[in-house]
VODOSE-331208 format. One record per residue (C-alpha): x, y, z; residue number from 1; residue in three letters. Coordinates in Angstrom, 3 decimals. Example, Ala and Ser with C-alpha at 12.3 -4.5 7.8 and 13.67 -1.06 7.14 Angstrom:
<recs>
(rec (12.300 -4.500 7.800) 1 ALA) (rec (13.670 -1.060 7.140) 2 SER) 
</recs>
This chain:
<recs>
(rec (38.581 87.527 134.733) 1 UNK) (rec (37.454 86.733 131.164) 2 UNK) (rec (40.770 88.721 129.946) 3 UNK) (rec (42.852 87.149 131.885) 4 UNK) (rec (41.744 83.585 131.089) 5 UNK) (rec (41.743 85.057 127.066) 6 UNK) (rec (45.989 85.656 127.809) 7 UNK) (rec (46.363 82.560 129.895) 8 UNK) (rec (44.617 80.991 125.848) 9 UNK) (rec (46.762 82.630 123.924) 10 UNK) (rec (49.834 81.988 126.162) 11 UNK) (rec (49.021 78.305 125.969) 12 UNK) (rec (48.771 79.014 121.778) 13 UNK) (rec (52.215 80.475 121.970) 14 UNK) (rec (53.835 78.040 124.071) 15 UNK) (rec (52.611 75.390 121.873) 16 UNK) (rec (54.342 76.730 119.301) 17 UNK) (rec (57.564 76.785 121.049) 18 UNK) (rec (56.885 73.031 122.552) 19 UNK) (rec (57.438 72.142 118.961) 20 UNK) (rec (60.946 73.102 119.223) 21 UNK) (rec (62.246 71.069 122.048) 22 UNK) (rec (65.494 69.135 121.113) 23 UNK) (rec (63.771 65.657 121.412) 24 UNK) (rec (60.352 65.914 119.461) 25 UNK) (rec (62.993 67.499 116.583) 26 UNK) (rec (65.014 64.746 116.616) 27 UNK) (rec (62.501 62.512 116.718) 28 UNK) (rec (60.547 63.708 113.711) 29 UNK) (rec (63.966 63.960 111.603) 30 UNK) (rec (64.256 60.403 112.031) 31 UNK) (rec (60.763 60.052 110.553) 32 UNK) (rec (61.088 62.580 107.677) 33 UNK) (rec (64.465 61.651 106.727) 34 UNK) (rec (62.288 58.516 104.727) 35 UNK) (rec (60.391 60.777 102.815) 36 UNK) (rec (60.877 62.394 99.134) 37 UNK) (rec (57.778 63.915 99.416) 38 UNK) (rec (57.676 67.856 100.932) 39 UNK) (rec (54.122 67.438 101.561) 40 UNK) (rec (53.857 64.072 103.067) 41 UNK) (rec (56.631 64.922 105.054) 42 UNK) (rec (54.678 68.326 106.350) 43 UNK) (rec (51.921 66.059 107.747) 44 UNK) (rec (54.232 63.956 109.401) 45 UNK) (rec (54.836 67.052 112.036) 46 UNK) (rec (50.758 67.345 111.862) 47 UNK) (rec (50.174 64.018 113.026) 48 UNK) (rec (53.009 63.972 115.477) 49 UNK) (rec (50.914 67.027 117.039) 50 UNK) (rec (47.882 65.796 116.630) 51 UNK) (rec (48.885 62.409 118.775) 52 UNK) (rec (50.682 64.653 121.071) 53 UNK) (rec (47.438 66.590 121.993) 54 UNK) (rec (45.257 63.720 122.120) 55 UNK) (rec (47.274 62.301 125.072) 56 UNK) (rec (47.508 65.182 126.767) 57 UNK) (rec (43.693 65.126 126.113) 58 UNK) (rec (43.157 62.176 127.799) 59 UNK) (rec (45.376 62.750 130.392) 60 UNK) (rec (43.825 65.703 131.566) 61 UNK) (rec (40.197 64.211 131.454) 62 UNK) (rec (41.375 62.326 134.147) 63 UNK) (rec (43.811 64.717 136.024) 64 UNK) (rec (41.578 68.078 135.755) 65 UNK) (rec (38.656 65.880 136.557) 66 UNK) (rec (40.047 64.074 139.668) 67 UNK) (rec (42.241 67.606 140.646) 68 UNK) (rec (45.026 64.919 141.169) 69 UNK) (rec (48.514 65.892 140.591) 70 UNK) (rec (51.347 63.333 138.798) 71 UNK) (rec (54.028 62.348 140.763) 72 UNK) (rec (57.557 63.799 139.890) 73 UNK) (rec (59.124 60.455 139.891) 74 UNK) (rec (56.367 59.136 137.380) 75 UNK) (rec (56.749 61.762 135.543) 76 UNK) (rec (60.488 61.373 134.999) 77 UNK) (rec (59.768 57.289 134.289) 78 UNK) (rec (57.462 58.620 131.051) 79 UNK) (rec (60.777 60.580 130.129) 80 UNK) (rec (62.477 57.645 130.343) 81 UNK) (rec (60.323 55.610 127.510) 82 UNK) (rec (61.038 58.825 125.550) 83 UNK) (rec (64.819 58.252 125.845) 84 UNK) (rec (64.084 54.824 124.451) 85 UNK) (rec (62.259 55.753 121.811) 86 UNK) (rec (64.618 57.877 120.482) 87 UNK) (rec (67.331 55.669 120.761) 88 UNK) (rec (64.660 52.785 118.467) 89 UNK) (rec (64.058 55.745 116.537) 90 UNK) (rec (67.836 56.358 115.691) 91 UNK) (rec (68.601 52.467 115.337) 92 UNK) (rec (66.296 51.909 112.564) 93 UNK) (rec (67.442 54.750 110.537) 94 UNK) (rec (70.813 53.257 110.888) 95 UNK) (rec (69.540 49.999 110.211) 96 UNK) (rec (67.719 51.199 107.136) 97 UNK) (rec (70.886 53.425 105.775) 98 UNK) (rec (73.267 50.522 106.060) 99 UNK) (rec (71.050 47.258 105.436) 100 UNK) (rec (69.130 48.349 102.546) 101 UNK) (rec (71.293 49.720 100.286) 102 UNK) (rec (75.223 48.763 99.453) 103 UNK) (rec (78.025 51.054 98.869) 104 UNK) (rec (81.147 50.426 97.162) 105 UNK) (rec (83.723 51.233 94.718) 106 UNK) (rec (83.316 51.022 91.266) 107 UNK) (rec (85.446 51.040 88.588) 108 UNK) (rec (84.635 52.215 85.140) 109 UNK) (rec (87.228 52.172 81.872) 110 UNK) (rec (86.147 54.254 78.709) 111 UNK) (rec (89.547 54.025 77.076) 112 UNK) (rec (91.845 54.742 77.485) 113 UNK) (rec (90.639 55.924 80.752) 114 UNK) (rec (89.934 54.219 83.809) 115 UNK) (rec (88.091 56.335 87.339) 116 UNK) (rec (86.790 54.516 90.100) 117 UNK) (rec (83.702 56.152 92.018) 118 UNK) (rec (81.231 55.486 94.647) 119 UNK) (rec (78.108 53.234 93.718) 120 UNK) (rec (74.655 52.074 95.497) 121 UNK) (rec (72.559 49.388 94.723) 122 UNK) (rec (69.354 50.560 95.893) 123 UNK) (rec (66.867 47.727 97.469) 124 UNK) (rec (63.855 47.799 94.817) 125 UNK) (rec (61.628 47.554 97.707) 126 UNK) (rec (62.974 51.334 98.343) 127 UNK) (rec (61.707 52.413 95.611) 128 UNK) (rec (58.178 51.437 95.965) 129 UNK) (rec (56.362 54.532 95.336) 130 UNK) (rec (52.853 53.346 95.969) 131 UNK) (rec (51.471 55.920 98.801) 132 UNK) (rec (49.803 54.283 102.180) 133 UNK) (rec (48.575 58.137 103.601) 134 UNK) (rec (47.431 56.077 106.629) 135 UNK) (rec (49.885 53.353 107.510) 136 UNK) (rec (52.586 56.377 107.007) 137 UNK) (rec (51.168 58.886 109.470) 138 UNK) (rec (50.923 56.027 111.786) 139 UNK) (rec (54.448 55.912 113.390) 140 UNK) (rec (54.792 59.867 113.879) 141 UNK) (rec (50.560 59.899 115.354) 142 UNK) (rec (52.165 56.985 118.191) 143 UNK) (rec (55.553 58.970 118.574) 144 UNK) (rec (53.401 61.773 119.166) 145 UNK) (rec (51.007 60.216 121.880) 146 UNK) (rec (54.472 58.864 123.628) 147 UNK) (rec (55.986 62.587 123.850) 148 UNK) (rec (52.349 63.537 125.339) 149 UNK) (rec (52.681 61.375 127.890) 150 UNK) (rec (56.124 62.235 128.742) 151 UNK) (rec (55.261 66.199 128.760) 152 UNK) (rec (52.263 65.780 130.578) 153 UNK) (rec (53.418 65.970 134.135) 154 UNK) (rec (54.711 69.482 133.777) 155 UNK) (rec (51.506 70.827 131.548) 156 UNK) (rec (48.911 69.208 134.038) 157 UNK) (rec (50.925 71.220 137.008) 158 UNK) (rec (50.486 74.311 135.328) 159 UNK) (rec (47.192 74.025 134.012) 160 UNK) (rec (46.210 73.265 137.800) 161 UNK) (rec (47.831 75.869 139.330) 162 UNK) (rec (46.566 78.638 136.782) 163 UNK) (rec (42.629 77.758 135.688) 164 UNK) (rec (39.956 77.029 138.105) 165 UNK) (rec (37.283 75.592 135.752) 166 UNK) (rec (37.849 72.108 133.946) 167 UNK) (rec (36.581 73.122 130.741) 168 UNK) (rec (38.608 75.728 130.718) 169 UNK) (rec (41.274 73.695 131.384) 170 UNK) (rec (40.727 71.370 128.761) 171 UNK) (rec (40.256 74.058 126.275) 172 UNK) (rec (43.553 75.321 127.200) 173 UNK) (rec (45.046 71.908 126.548) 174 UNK) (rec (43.692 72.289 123.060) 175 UNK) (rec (45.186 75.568 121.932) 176 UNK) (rec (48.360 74.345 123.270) 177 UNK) (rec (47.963 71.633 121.178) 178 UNK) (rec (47.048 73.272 118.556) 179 UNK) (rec (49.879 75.451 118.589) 180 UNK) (rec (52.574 72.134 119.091) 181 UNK) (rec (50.169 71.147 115.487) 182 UNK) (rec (50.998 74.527 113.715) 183 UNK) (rec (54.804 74.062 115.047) 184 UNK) (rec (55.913 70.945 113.923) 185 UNK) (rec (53.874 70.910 110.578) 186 UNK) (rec (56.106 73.989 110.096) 187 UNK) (rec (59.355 72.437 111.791) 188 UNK) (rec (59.176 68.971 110.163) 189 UNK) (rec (58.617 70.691 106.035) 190 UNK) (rec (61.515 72.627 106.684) 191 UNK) (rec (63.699 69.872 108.378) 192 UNK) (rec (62.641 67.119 105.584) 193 UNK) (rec (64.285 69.381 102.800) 194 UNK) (rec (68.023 68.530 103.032) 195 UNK) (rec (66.223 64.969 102.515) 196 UNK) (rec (63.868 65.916 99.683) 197 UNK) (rec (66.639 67.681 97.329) 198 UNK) (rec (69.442 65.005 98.098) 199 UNK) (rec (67.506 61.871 97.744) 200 UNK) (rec (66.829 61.568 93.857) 201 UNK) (rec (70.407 63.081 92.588) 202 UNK) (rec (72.529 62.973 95.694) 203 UNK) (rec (71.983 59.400 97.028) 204 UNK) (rec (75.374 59.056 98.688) 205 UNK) (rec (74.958 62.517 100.353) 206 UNK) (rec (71.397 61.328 101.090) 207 UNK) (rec (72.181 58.513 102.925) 208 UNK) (rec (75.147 60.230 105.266) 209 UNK) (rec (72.589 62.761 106.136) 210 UNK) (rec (69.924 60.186 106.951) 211 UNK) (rec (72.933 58.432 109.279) 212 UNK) (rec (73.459 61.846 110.811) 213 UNK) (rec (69.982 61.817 111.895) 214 UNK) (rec (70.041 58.539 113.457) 215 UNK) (rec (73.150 59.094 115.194) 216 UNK) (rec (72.121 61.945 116.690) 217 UNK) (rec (68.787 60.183 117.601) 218 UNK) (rec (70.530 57.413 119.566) 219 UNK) (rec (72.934 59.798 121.269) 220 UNK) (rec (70.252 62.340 122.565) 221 UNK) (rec (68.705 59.300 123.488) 222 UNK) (rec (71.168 57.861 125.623) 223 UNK) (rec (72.339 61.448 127.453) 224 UNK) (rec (68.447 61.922 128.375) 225 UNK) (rec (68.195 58.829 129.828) 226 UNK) (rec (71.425 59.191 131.558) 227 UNK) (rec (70.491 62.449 132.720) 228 UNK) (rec (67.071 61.183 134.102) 229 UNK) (rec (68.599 57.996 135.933) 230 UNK) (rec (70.920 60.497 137.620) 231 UNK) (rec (68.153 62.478 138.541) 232 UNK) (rec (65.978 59.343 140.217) 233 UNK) (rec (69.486 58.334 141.626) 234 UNK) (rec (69.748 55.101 140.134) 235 UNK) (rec (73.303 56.101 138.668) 236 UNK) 
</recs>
């Protein structure tokens, strides 16, 4: 018995890890990171995504392992629904912030007798405020986080039921899974912020068409999940 609840741990450890990689908590964190300069601010942003992740789960299953009540499918597929939104939010104010607070255009030098025109951006000065808010910053990703625990809840609670007997263990197991979505997305999110990092001081142009990638591509996964769930409930 004790074994077998020690692999059912480290199963919940390992699938943690790989939680981190689903498509949407990805894109969602890109649009997050793709503000930061800063490899290790942008690090902890994954952390705290994690981190707000588990503590819904947390919560969730104080109630569901306590009660031994189950989450209905359809509500389930309602909290994936908010996700969808969120993503599509997500990917609107990156787009908002790539083409509001900055201005592109041609300019036109002459150092005779030569004349080249090139791209130029005027930078909002309120971009370039460098003063560091730890708290305020970690904020967004900690909510984000709590919002893709709900959403992923349904499906964890089921199997957590169906597998462990004992509540604590239960709960326990809900930790090293979150744990392991923690370890993940620290991981995931460094590595994803550095095509931001190395392009934002010398590259701003190139900066900037990345950081609209990632908001495109936040809106669009967006919209095809919640297109894919409103076919599912049979409201389209």
């Amino acid at each position: 018995m004790e074994s077998s609840l020690f692999a059912a741990f480290g199963l919940g450890l390992l699938l943690g890890i790989q939680h981190a990689l689903d498509p949407d908590h990805l894109i969602a964190v890109s649009t997050i990171v793709s503000e930061q300069k800063n490899f290790k601010w942008a690090s902890l942003i994954g952390a705290f995504w994690g981190l707000g992740h588990t503590t819904t789960l947390f919560l969730v299953g104080l109630v569901v392992i306590g009660l031994r009540v189950s989450i209905p499918p359809r509500l389930g597929s309602g909290l994936e629904l908010i996700v969808a939104l969120m993503l599509v939010l997500l990917g609107i104010n990156v787009l908002r912030k790539s083409f509001g607070a900055e201005r592109v255009h041609l300019h036109t030098h002459s150092h005779n007798p030569e004349t080249h025109t090139h791209f130029h951006v005027h930078e909002n000065p309120q971009l370039n405020h460098h003063h560091k808010h730890p708290l305020n910053a970690m904020r967004r990703p900690f909510i984000v986080g709590m919002v893709h625990g709900l959403a992923g809840s349904a499906a964890l609670m089921l199997l957590v039921l169906s597998t462990i007997e004992s509540p604590l263990s239960g709960l326990l197991y809900i930790v090293i899974f979150g744990l392991g979505s923690v370890g993940g997305m620290l991981l995931l999110s460094g590595i994803i912020s550095l095509p931001f990092i190395l392009t934002a001081q010398r590259f701003t142009l190139m900066n900037r068409w990345i950081r609209v990638f990632a908001g495109v591509a936040s809106v669009g996964f967006g919209l095809f999940l919640g297109w894919q769930i409103a076919s599912e409930l049979g409201w389209i």
